[in-house]
C-alpha positions as CSV (number, residue, x, y, z in Angstrom):
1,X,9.8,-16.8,1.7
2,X,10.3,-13.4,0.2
3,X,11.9,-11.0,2.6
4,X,13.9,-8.9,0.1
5,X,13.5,-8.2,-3.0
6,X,14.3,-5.3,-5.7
7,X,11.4,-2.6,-5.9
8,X,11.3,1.0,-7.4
9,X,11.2,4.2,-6.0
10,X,9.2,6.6,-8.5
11,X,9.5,10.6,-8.1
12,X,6.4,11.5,-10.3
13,X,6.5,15.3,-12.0
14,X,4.1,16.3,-9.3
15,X,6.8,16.5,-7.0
16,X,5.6,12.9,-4.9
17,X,7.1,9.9,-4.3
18,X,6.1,6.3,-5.1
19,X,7.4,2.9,-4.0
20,X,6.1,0.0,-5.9
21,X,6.8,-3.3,-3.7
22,X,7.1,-6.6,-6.0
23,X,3.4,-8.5,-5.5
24,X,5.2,-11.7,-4.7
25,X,6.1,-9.8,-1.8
26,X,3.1,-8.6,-0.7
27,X,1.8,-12.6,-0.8
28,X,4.6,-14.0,1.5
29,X,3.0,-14.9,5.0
30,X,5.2,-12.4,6.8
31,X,4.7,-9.7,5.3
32,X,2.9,-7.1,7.2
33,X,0.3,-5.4,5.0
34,X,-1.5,-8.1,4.4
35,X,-4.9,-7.2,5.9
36,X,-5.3,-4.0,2.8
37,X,-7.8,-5.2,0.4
38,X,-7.6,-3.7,-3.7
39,X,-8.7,-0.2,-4.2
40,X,-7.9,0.1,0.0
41,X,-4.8,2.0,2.0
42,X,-2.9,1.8,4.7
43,X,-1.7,5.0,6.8
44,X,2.2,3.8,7.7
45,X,5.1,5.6,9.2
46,X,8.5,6.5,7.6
47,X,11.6,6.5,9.3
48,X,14.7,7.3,7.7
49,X,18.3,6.2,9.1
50,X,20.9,8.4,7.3
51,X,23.4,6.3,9.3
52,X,22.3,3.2,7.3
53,X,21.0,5.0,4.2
54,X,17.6,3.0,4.8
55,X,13.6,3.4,4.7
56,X,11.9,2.0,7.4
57,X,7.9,1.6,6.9
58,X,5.6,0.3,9.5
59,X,2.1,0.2,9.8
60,X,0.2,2.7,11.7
61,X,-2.6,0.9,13.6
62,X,-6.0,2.7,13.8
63,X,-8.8,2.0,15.9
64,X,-12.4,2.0,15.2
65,X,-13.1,5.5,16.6
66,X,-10.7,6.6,14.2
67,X,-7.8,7.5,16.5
68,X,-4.5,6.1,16.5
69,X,-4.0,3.0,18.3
């Protein structure tokens, strides 16, 4: 089980930001992107705690019709 692990946190000269999750990671059974196939994304939510100093990302569910669900 992989729960934790060290990633990195790119800030491209564009101006964006990219986080690159370890792939053994992404493979664990708990982890909960699973269902994104290659060359596919996922629309999440951010939340940052400045109390902890933390990311939080979640997945944001979408239905069918294209709304959120």
């Amino acid at each position: 089980m992989v729960l934790s692990k060290e990633g990195t946190l790119y800030h491209r000269k564009d101006g964006k930001y990219f986080l690159y999750i370890p792939t053994d990671m992404t493979k664990d059974s708990q982890f909960p992107f699973q269902n994104i196939k290659k060359g596919e994304t996922q629309k999440v939510m951010i939340h940052v705690s400045t109390v902890q100093g933390i990311l939080i990302v979640t997945p944001i569910e979408v239905d069918v019709s294209g709304g959120k669900g």
